[in-house]
Structure formats: structure tokens, C-alpha cells
C-alpha atoms as an extended CHARMM CRD file, in Angstrom:
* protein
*
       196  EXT
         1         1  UNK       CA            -39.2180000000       27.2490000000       49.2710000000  PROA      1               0.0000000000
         2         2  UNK       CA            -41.4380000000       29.4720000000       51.7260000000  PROA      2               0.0000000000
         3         3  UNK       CA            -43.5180000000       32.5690000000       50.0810000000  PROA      3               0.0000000000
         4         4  UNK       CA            -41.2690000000       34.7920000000       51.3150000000  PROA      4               0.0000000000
         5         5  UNK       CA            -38.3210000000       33.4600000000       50.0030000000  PROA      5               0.0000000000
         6         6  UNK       CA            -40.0250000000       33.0200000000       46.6100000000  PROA      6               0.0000000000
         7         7  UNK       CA            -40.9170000000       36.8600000000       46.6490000000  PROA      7               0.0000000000
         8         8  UNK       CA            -36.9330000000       38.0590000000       47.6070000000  PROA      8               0.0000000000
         9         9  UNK       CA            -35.8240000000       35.5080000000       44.8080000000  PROA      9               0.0000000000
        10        10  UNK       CA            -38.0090000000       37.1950000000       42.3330000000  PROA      10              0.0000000000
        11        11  UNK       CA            -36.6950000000       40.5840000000       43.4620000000  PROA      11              0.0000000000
        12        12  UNK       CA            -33.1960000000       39.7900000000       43.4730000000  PROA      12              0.0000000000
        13        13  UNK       CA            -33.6920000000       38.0140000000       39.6340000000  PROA      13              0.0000000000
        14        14  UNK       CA            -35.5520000000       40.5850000000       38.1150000000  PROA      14              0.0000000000
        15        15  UNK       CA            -34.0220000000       43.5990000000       39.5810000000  PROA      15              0.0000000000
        16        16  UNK       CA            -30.7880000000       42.2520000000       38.1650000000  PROA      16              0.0000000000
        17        17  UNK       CA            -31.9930000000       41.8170000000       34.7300000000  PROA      17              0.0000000000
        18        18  UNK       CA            -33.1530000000       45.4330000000       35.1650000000  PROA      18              0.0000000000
        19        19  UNK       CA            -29.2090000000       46.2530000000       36.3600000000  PROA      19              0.0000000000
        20        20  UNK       CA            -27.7280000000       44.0150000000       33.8730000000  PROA      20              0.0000000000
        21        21  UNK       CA            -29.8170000000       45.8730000000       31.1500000000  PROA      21              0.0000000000
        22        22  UNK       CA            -30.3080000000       49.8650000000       32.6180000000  PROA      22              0.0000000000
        23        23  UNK       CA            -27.3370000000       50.2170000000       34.8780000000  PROA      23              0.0000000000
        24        24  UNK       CA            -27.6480000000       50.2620000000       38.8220000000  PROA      24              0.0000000000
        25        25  UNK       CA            -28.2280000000       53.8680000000       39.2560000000  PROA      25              0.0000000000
        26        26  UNK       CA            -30.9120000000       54.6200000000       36.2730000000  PROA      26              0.0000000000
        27        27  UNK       CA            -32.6380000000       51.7140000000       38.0700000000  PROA      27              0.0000000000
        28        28  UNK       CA            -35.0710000000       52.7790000000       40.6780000000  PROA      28              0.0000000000
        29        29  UNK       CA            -36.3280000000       51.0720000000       42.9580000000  PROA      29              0.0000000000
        30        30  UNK       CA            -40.2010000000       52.0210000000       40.9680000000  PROA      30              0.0000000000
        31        31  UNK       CA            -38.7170000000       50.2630000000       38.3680000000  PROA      31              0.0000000000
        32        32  UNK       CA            -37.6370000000       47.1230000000       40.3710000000  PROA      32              0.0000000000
        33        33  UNK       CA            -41.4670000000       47.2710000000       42.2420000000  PROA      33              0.0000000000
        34        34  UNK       CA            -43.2260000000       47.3500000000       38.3640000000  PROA      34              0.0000000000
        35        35  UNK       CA            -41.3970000000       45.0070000000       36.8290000000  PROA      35              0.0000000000
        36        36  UNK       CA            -41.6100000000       42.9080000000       40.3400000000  PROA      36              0.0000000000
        37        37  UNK       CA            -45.0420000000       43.1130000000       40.8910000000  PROA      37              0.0000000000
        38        38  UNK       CA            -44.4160000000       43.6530000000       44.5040000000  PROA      38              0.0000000000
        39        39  UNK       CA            -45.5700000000       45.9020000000       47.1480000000  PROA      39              0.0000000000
        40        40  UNK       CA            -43.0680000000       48.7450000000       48.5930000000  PROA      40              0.0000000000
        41        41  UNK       CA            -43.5340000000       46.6280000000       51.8710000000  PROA      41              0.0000000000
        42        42  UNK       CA            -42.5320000000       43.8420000000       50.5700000000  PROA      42              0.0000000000
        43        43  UNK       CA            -39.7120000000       45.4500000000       49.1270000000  PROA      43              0.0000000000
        44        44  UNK       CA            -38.3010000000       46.7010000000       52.3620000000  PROA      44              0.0000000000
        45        45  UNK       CA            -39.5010000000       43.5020000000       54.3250000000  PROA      45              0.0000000000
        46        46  UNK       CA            -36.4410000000       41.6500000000       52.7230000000  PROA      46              0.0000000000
        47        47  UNK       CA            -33.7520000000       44.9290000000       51.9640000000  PROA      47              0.0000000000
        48        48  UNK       CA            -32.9440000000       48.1220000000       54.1770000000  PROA      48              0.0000000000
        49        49  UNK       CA            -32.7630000000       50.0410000000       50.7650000000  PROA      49              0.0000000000
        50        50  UNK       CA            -31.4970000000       48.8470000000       47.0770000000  PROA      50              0.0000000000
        51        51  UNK       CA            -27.9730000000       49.4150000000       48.2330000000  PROA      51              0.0000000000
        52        52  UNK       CA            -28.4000000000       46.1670000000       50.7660000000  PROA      52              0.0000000000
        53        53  UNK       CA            -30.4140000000       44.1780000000       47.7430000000  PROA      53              0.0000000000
        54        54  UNK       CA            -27.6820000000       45.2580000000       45.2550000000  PROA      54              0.0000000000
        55        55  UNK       CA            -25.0790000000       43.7190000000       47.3140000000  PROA      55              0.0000000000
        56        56  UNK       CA            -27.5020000000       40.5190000000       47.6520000000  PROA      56              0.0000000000
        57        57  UNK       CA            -27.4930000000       40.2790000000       44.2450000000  PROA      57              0.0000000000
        58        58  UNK       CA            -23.7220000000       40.0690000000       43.9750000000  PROA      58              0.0000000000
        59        59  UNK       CA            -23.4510000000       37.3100000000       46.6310000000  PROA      59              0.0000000000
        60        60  UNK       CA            -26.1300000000       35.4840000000       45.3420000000  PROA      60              0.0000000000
        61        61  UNK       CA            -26.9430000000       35.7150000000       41.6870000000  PROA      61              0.0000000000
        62        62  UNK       CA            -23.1080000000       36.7190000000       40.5410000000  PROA      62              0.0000000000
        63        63  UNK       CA            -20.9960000000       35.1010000000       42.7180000000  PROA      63              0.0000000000
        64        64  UNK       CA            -22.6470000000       31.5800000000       42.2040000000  PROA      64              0.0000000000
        65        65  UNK       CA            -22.1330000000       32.2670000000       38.3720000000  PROA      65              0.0000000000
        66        66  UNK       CA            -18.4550000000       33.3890000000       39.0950000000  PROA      66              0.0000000000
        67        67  UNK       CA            -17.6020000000       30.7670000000       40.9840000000  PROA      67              0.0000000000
        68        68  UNK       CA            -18.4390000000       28.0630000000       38.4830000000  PROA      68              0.0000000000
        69        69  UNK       CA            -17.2970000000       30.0660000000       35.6840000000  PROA      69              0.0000000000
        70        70  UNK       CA            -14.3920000000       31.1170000000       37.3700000000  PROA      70              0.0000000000
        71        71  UNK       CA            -13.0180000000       29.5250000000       40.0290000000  PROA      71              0.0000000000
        72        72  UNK       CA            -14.0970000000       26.2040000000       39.8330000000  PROA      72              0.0000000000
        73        73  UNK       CA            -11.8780000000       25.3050000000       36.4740000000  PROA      73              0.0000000000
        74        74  UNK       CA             -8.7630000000       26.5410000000       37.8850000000  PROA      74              0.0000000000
        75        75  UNK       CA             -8.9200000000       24.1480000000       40.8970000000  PROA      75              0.0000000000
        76        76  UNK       CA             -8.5620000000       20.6110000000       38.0940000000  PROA      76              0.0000000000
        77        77  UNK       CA             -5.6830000000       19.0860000000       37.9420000000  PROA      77              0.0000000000
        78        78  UNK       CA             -4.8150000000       19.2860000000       33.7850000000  PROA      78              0.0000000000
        79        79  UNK       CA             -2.4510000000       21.5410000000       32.4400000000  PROA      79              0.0000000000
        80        80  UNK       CA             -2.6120000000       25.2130000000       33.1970000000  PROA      80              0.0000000000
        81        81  UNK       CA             -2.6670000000       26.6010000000       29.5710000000  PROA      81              0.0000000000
        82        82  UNK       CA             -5.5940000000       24.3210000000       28.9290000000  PROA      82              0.0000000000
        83        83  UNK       CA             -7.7280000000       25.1400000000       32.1140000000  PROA      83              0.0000000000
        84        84  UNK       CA             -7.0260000000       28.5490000000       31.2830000000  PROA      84              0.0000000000
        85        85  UNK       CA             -8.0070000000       28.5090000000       27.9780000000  PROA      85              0.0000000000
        86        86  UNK       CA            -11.1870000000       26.7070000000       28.3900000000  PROA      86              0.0000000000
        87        87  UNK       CA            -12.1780000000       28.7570000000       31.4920000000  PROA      87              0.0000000000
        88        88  UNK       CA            -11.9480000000       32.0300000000       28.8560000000  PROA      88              0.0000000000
        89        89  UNK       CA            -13.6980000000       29.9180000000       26.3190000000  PROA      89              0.0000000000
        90        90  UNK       CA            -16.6250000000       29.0670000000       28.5710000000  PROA      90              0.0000000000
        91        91  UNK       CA            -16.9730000000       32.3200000000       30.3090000000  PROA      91              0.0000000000
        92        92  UNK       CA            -17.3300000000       34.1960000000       26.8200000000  PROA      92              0.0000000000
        93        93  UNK       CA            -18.9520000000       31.9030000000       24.4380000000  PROA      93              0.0000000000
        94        94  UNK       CA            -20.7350000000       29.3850000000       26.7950000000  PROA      94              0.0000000000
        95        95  UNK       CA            -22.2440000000       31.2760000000       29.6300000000  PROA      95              0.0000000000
        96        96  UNK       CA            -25.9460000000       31.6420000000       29.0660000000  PROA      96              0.0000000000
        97        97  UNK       CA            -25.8270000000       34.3820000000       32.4100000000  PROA      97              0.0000000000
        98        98  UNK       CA            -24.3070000000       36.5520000000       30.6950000000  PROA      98              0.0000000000
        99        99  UNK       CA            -25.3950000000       38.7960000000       27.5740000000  PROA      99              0.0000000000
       100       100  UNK       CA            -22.9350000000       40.1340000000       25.2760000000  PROA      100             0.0000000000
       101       101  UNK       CA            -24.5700000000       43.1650000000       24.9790000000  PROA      101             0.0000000000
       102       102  UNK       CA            -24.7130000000       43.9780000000       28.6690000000  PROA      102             0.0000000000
       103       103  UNK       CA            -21.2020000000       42.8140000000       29.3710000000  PROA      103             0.0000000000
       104       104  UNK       CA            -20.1970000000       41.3550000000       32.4910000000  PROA      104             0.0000000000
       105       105  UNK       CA            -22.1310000000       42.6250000000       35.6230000000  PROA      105             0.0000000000
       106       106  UNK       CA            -18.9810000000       42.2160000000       38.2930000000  PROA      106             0.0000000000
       107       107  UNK       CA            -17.3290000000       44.7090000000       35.8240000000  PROA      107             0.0000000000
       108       108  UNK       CA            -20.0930000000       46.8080000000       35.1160000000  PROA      108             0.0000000000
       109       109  UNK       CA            -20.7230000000       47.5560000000       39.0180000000  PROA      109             0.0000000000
       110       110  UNK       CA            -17.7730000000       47.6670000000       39.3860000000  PROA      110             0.0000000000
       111       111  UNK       CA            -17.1960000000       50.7160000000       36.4870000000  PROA      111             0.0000000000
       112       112  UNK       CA            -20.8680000000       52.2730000000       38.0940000000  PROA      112             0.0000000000
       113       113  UNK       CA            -20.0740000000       51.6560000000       42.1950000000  PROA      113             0.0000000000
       114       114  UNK       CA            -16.7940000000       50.6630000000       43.4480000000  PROA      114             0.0000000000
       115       115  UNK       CA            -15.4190000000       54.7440000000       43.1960000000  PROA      115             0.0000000000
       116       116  UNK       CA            -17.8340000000       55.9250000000       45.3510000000  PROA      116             0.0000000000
       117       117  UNK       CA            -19.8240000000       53.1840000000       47.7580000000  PROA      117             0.0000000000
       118       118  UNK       CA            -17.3370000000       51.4440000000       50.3540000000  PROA      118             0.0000000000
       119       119  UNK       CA            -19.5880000000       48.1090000000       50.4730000000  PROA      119             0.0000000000
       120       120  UNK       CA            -19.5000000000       47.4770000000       46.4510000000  PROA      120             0.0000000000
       121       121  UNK       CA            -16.1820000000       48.0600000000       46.4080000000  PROA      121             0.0000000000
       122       122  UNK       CA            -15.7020000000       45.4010000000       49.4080000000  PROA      122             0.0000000000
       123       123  UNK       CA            -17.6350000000       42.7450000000       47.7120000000  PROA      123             0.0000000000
       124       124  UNK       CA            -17.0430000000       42.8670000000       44.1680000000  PROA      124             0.0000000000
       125       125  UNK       CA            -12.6930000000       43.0090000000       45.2310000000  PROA      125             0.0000000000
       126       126  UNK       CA            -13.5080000000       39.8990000000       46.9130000000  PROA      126             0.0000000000
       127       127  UNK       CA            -14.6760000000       38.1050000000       43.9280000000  PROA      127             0.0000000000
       128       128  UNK       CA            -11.2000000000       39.9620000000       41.8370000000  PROA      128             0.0000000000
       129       129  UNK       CA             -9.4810000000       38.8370000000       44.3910000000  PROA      129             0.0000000000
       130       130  UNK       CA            -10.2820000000       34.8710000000       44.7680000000  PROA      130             0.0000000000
       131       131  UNK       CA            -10.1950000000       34.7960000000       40.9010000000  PROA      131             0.0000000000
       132       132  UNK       CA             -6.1280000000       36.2490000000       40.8180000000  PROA      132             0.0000000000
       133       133  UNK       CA             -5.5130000000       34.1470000000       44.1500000000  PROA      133             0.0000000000
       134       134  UNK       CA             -6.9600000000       31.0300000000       42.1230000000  PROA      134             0.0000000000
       135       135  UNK       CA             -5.0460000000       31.9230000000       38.6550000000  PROA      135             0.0000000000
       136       136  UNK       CA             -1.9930000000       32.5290000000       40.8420000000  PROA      136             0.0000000000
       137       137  UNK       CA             -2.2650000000       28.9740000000       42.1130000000  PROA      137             0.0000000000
       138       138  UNK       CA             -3.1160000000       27.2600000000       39.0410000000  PROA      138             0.0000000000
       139       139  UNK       CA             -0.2630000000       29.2880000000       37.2870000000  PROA      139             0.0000000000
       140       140  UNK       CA              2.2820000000       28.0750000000       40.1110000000  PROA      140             0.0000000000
       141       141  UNK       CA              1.1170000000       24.3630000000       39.7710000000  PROA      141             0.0000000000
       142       142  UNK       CA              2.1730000000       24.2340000000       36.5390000000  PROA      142             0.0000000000
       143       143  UNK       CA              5.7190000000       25.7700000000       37.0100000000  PROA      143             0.0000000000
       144       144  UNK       CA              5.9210000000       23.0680000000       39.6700000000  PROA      144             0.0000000000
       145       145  UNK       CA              4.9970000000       20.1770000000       36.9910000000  PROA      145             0.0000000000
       146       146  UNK       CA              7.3820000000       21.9440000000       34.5870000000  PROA      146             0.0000000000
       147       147  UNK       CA              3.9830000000       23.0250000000       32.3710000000  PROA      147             0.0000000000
       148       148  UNK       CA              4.6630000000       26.7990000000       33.0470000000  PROA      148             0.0000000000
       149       149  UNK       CA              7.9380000000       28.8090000000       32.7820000000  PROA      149             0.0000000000
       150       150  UNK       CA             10.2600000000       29.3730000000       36.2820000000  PROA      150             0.0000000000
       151       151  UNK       CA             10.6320000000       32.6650000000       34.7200000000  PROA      151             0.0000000000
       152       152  UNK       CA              6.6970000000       34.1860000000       34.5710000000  PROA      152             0.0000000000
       153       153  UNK       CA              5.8820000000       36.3790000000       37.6530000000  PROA      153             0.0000000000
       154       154  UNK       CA              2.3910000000       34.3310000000       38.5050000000  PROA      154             0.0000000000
       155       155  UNK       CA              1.0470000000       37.6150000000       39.8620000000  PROA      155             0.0000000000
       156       156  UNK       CA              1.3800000000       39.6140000000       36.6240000000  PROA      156             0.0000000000
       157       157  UNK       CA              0.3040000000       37.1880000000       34.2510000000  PROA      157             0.0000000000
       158       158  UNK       CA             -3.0040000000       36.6440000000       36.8150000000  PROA      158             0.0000000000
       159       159  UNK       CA             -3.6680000000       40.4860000000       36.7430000000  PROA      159             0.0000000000
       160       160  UNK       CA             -3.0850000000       40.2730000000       33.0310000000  PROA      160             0.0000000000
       161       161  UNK       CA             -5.7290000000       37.4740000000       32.2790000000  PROA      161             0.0000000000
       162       162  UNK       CA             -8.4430000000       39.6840000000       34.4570000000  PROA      162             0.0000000000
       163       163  UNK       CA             -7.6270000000       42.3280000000       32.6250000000  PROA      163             0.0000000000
       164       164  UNK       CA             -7.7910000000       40.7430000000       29.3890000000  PROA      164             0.0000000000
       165       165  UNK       CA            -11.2710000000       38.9930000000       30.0880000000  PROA      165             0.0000000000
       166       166  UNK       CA            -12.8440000000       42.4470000000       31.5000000000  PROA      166             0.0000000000
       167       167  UNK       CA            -11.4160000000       44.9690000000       28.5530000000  PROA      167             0.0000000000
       168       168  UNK       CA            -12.8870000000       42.2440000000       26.1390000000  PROA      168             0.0000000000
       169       169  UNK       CA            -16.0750000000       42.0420000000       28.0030000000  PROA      169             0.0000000000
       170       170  UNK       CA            -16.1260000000       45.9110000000       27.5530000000  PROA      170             0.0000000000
       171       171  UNK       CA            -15.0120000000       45.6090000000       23.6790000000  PROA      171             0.0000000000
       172       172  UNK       CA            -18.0680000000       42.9560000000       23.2480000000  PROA      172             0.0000000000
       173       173  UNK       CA            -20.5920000000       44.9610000000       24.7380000000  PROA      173             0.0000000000
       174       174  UNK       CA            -19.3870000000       48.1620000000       22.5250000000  PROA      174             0.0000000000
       175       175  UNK       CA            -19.6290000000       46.0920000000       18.9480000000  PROA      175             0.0000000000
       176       176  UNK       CA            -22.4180000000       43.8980000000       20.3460000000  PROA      176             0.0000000000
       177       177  UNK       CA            -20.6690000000       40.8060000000       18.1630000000  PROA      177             0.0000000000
       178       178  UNK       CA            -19.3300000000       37.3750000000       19.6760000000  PROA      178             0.0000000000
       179       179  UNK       CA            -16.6960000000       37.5200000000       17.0650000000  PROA      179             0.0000000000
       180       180  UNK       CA            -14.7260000000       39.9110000000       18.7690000000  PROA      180             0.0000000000
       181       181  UNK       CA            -14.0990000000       37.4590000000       21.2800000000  PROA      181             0.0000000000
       182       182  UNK       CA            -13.5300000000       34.4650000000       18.8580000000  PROA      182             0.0000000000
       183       183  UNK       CA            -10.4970000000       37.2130000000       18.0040000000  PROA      183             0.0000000000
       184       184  UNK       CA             -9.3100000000       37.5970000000       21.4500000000  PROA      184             0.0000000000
       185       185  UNK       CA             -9.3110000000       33.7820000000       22.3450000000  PROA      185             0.0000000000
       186       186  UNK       CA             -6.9520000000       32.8730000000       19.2950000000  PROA      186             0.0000000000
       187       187  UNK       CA             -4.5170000000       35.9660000000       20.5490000000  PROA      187             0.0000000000
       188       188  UNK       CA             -5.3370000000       34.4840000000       24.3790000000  PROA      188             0.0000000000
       189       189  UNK       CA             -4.4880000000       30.8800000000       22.9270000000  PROA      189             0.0000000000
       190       190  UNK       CA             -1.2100000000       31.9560000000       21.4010000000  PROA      190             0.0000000000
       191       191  UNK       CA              0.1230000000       34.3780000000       24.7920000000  PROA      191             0.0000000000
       192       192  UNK       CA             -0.9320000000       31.1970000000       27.0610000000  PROA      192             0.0000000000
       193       193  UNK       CA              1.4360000000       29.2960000000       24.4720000000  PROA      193             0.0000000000
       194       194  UNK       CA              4.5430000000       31.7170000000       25.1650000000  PROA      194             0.0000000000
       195       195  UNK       CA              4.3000000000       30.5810000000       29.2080000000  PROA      195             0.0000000000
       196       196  UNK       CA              5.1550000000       27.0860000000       28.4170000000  PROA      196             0.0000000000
């Protein structure tokens, strides 16, 4: 990896622990320089302003993370209640991106940017939107394998699932505890058990 490449990495990494922690819009681009170590020309050698590197940040620190988090378990070929069960599982208790204090950064950005910046808004639906695309599909696999109810709307239960997984993001960051999700994945469990 060139210098330069090495220097927007290290931008792009700590300004997002900086986000992740402060929130995008307490975070100044000062802060991202002092905790960066980099010059205010180096800065804007690799981002217009920190609206461009906030949106790099998305598509390449939190999209990778979504996608294997994500996406990537509901395209297996097991049962549906399983992959979807283990895909909550990991994404709370097993992903080492993601702090419980903080939350989940799609969500927060989404909370702090989406209602009022047009380019946030684009990417982070993007992610929502391969996420209930992909839990629609897995859903409607396993009606066709007789795993899932003919009866579920796939749509509604995939917009129920995000829902869940963000509100209990938002619930873990409030008590700061794990166990609050232990809670939600035995409830989780049991709904997933009323589609068969």
C-alpha cells in the first residue's frame, strides 16, 4: 500500500472511531486532524470536505462490515429460521466492529444525517435496502422448501427483523449491557419459530 493510501486509511479509521464515539456533527474536522496526526492538506488532498470522507467511510469501513455481517449469511443454503437467527446472534454478540455502547453506526448516521443531507440518505438506504432485498429472498426460499409459512408477507417480516435489530441496537447503547440483547434473541428465537 502507497503512502498516500496509508494516510486516507488512517483518516477514514480514526475519524470513524471519533464518529462512532462523538457523533458526526460534534466531530470536527480539528478533531479528525489531532487525533490523525495529519496536515489540513493532507486532509483535503484525499476529501472535498468531511461530508465526501463521511460517505467514504460508509462505503468502505461499514459496508464491508455489513456485508459480512449481513448479507453474506442470508445467501447459505440452510434453513431460514436458522440463518436468521445466527445472523442476529453474530451481529450483536460476535461483532468485534461494533461497540455496544456506541450502537450501530448505519443507524446512528442514519438518526444524525439521513433528515437533512441527500447523499447520506442515498447511501446508508442502499445498505437498508440490500439487507430487506436479501431477508426477502432468504424468507421466500424457505416458503419454497416448505421451511417458512405460504401465509407470511416476506416484505413485512424483512422490515420487521431491521427494525427489531436497530431498536435493540438503540436499547443496548441506552443500558450499555449485552444482556439486553441475550433478551431480545430468545424473544427473536421464539417469533422466527411462529414462521415455520
Amino acid at each position: 500500500m502507497k503512502k498516500a493510501e496509508i494516510t486516507r486509511l488512517t483518516i477514514l479509521e480514526q475519524a470513524f472511531d471519533l464518529i462512532y464515539t462523538k457523533g458526526y456533527q460534534t466531530t470536527s474536522i480539528d478533531d479528525i486532524l489531532a487525533k490523525t496526526k495529519v496536515t489540513k492538506g493532507a486532509f483535503y488532498y484525499h476529501f472535498k470536505n468531511k461530508d465526501e470522507m463521511g460517505i467514504a467511510i460508509i462505503q468502505e469501513l461499514i459496508k464491508p462490515n455489513f456485508e459480512h455481517y449481513f448479507i453474506k449469511p442470508l445467501l447459505q443454503e440452510k434453513d431460514p429460521s436458522t440463518i436468521l437467527y445466527q445472523m442476529m446472534h453474530d451481529a450483536l454478540l460476535k461483532n468485534e466492529f461494533l461497540k455496544v455502547e456506541y450502537g450501530c453506526p448505519a443507524s446512528n448516521l442514519t438518526t444524525e444525517m439521513a433528515p437533512w443531507n441527500t447523499n447520506f440518505t442515498k447511501v446508508l438506504n442502499e445498505l437498508a435496502l440490500k439487507w430487506k432485498m436479501c431477508l426477502e429472498i432468504c424468507l421466500q426460499k424457505g416458503i419454497e422448501q416448505n421451511l417458512i409459512r405460504k401465509d407470511i408477507d416476506t416484505e413485512q417480516v424483512a422490515i420487521f427483523i431491521m427494525s427489531g435489530y436497530w431498536g435493540i441496537r438503540n436499547l443496548g447503547k441506552l443500558v450499555n449491557s449485552t444482556k439486553v440483547y441475550k433478551d431480545y434473541l430468545k424473544q427473536f428465537e421464539a417469533y422466527l419459530n411462529l414462521l415455520k
